[in-house]
Structures are given as structure tokens and as C-alpha cells.
N, C-alpha and C positions, 0 to 999 in steps of 0.2 A: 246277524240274525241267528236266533237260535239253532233254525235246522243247519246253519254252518258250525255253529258250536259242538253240534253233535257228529257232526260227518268227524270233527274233526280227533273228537273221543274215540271215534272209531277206529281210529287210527290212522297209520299213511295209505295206505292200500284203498281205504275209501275217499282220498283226496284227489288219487288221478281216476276217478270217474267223473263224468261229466257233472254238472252243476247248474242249473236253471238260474241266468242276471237276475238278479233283482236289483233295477238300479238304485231305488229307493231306499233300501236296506243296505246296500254296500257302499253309496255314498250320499249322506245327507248333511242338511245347514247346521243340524244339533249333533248329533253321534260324531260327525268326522267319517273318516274313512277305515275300510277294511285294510289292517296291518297286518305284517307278518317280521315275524323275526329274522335277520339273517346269520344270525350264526347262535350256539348255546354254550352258555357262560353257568359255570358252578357256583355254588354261592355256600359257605358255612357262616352259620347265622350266629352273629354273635349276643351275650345278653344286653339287654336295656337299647339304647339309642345309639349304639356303634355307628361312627358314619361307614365303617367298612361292608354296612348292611344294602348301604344303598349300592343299586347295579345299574348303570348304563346297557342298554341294549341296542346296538342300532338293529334299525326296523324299515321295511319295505313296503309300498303301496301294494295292494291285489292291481288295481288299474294302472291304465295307464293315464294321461294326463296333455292335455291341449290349449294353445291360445292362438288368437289370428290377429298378430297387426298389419295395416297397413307398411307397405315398402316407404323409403323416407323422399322417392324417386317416383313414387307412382303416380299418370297420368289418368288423369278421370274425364276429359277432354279428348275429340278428337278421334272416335274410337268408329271406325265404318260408317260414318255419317252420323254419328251421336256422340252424347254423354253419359258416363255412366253417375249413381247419388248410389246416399242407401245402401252402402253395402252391411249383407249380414250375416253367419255362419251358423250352420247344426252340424248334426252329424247322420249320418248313414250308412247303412247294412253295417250294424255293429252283429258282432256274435251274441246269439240270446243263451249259449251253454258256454261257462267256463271251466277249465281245469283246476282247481283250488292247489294241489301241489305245483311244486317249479316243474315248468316246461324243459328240463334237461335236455329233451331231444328238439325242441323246439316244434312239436306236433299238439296243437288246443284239440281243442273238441269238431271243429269245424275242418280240420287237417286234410283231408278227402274232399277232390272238387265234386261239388254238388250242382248237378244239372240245375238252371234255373229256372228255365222258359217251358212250356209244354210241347212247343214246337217252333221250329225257326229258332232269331236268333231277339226275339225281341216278342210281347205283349205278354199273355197269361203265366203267370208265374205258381210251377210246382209246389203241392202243397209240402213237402220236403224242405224247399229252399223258404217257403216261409216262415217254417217251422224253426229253424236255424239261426236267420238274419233277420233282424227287425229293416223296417222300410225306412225312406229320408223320416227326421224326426222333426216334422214340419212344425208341433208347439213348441219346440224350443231354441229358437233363431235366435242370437242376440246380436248386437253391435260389432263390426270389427273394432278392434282398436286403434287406436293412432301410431306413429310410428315411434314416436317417445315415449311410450309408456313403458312403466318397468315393470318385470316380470309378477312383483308382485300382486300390481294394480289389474292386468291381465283379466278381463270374462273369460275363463277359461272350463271345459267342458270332460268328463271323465268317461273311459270310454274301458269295457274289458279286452283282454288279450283276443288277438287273430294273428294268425300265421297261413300264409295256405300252400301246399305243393306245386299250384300251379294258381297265381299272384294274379291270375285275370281280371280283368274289370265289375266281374256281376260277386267276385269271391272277397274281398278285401274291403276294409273298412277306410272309407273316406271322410272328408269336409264338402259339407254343400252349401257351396256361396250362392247368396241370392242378392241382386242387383240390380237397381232400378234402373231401365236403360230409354232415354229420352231422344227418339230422332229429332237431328237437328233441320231437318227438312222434310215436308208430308207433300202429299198432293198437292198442285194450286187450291188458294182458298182456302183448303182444309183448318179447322178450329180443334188442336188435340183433345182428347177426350180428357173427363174431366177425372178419369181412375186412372188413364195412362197406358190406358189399352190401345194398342200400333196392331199392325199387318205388314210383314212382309213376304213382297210380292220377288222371289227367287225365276228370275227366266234366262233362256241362252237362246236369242236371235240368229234364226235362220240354220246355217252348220257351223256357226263359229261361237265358239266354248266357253267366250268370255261370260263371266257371270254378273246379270245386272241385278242388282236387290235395290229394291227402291220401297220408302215407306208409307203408308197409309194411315188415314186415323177412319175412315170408312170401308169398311169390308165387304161391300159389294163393289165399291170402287176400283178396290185393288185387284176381284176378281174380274172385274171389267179387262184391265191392264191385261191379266193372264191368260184372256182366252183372246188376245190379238193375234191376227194370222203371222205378225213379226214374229212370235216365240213359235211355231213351225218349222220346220229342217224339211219336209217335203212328205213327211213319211209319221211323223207323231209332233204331238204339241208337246212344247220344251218347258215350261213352268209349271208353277205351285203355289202357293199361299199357306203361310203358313201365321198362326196366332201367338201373339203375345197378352197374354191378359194381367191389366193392371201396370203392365209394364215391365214382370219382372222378367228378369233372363237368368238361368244358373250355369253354373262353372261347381267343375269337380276338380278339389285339391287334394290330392293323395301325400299322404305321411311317409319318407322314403327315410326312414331309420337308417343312421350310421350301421354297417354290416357288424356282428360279431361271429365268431366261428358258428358256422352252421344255421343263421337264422337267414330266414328268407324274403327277397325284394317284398318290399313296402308291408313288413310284418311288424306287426301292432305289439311289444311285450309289454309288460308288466312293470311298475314303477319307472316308468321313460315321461319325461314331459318332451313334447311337440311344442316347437316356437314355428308357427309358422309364417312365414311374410309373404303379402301380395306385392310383387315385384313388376310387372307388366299387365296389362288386361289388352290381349289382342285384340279380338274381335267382339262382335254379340255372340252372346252365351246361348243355352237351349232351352225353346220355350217351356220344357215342364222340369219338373225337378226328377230325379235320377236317372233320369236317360244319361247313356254315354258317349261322348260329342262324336260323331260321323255316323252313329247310326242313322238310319230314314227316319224322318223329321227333324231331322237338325241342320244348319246350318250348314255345314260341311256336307251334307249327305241329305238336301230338303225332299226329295222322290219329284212325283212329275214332271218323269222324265229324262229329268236335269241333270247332267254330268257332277258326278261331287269335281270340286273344284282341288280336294285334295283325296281322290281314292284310297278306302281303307278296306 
């Protein structure tokens, strides 16, 4: 893009100021991608067609670089009372400001943890942190891929540099798998919907902690189930319900870069390609897209009451 042409006239000094993504201009189907040289090579020109005119250069991405196959081992079967289909990837909370010179110290523009929330530890989100990270990028999901395919064959997805000080979950740039998850048993009678929208009904009977999830394709049904005086301990009602709509469920795949001196847990640099493989799928995933799994409303951590089954 030009105004990077011109930063860059500018010379080095205007390179480590921040830089508004354009991902459209830094990586597209026609242009290719934003390069960079890595190293500078003299050159005395000689006359007419000398081939000692021509100069190799090796050259660097500004991005970084991702693909998602399937593991050659992964169960899609048998997962909490269902099957999972469908799986697809984007990406989320990418950095919207980049460094345009080398990260030497390993510090982007996003370097400093940036409060996210207004208050608590989850809902309204700072108009700071909006400002900074873009949100899941929900048009642009594609396919995983299979576990044979080759690197080149690869949907693969471009994404600029993050690093953060402190690698938290709301500060670093992830993969959002979405995944169609089909309970293999509903209510008596029940006829699944025909979008593949479930309910599950999350309770802990009586004072003992075991956790029943059972699933619905009616959702007054389910809430029927939840307000039985069984999910009671003496003192508060122990369930929740909680929505799947459509069917989908998400999982958050973090990119945990081989270390190099001084760069930090699951930081995003610059010409790196990401191979990433779905190796196991536990459980059901979280019914909306970039919640972080144990938070309230999720599986691990449904609220109403309900003991998280694994405290975070």
C-alpha cells in the first residue's frame, strides 16, 4: 500500500511506530504479500545484459502464516454423548496495529496488557481493547483440512505479528474452531431440529457434585428438567441451560511458537507458518464463539449454581 511505501521513505525511525492492518492491502489473491528483505547486498552494474546484474535477495513475509489439519488419529465419535461433523477455522483477536520494522526486542504495538472488559472478568468490552484487536472473524471460516494434505494444498490464513507481556487469554491471537456437535441422544420422543439446535440441561443432584448434562432438542423441556426439586442441595437450585444454536460449539486453538531468545509464550512473529493439527476433541465446545472455556456459560463453568466440574 502506498502509505506503507511512504512510511517507509521516511525512513527506519517511522517503521517502529505503530501501523493500522490493512489486511486487504498486505495480503491479497493479485498483489501477493507484503515483503521484506533480510539482509543488503551491493550491487556494481555492469553494461548491457551481464548476468552478474542479476541479484538474489532472500526476502521475508510482514505476516505471519496458518493452516489447520485434521490429526491422522482424530475421533469425531463418541465425544460426551455426541458426534462432532463440520469442522471449520478463522481466526481472532488478531492485532489491528503493526510494527512495520523488525521486532528486535520482541515488543508489537499491542506489547502492554490492555484491560478488556468494563468490569468483571467477562461481557462489555473497552473501547481501547476494541480499538487494538479485531473480534472472531466470523466471515471468514473455512474447511479444516484432512490429515494428508500437503503443506502446499493447505486453506491457510494470514494473520500480523502479536506478542504480549502477559500471554493471557483476552491478549493473544488465536484459531476459532467451530463444530457442528450432534447429541447422540435427546429427550424421549424428541425429533432433532431441523438447524441442529440442542439445549443442554447442566445439573448437580441433591449435595453430590456429580455432573448430569443431558440433551434436548425442546427448550422448555429442558427447562422443565432444570427446575426439578432433584437439582436442589437444601439451600439453592443446582442447574442451568444453556443454548447451542444451529448446533455449533467452538474450541480455542492457541499457536505456541517454538521459543526463540526473548520471545514470548504463544507470540504470533513475523514470517512463521503455523501447521496446526486437531489431535483429540474432549468434550462439547462453547456455545458462542470467543468466550474462553471455564468461563460462566460454558461447559466447564455453566453458572446456576452448578459446581464447575473443573474450577478455574
Amino acid at each position: 500500500p502506498q502509505s506503507l511505501v511512504n512510511m517507509l521513505k521516511a525512513g527506519y525511525s517511522a517503521m517502529e511506530n505503530p501501523y493500522d492492518v490493512n489486511m486487504a492491502q498486505l495480503a491479497t489473491p493479485n498483489d501477493g504479500l507484503m515483503m521484506f528483505s533480510q539482509s543488503v547486498t551491493s550491487l556494481d552494474i555492469k553494461e548491457g545484459d551481464d548476468p552478474d546484474n542479476k541479484v538474489t535477495i532472500p526476502v521475508a513475509r510482514l505476516l505471519a502464516k496458518a493452516g489447520v489439519l485434521q490429526g491422522s488419529n482424530l475421533s469425531l465419535t463418541d465425544i460426551q454423548g455426541g458426534t462432532v461433523s463440520n469442522l471449520q477455522y478463522t481466526l481472532a483477536q488478531c492485532n489491528k496495529k503493526i510494527v512495520v520494522g523488525q521486532l528486535y526486542d520482541f515488543k508489537d504495538a499491542n506489547w502492554a496488557y490492555i484491560n478488556p472488559f468494563v468490569s468483571g472478568i467477562d461481557g462489555a468490552l473497552t473501547a481501547e481493547y476494541q480499538a487494538n484487536f479485531t473480534a472472531v472473524l466470523n466471515t471468514d471460516y473455512k474447511a479444516v483440512d484432512a490429515s494428508n494434505t500437503e503443506n502446499k494444498n493447505l486453506k491457510t490464513v494470514y494473520m500480523p505479528e502479536n506478542t504480549a507481556e502477559n500471554p493471557a487469554p483476552t491478549q493473544v491471537t488465536y484459531i476459532q474452531v467451530r463444530a457442528k456437535f450432534t447429541p447422540t441422544k435427546l429427550e424421549d420422543g424428541a425429533t432433532p431440529n431441523a438447524d441442529g439446535t440442542f439445549y443442554v440441561m447442566f445439573g448437580q443432584i441433591g449435595t453430590n457434585d456429580a455432573l448430569h448434562q443431558l440433551y434436548f432438542a425442546d427448550k422448555t423441556k429442558a427447562e422443565a428438567e432444570a427446575a426439578k426439586t432433584d437439582y436442589n442441595n437444601g439451600t439453592v437450585q443446582r442447574s442451568v441451560v444453556l443454548t447451542y444454536n444451529q448446533g455449533y460449539c467452538y474450541f480455542r486453538l492457541y499457536l505456541n511458537e517454538d521459543k526463540v531468545a526473548g520471545a514470548t509464550k504463544l507470540g504470533i512473529l513475523r514470517n512463521t507458518f503455523f501447521k496446526a493439527q486437531i489431535t483429540k476433541i474432549n468434550g462439547l465446545g462453547t456455545p458462542l464463539e470467543g468466550q474462553i472455556p471455564g468461563t460462566p456459560g460454558t461447559p466447564g463453568n455453566p453458572g446456576g449454581n452448578v459446581k464447575p466440574p473443573k474450577p478455574v
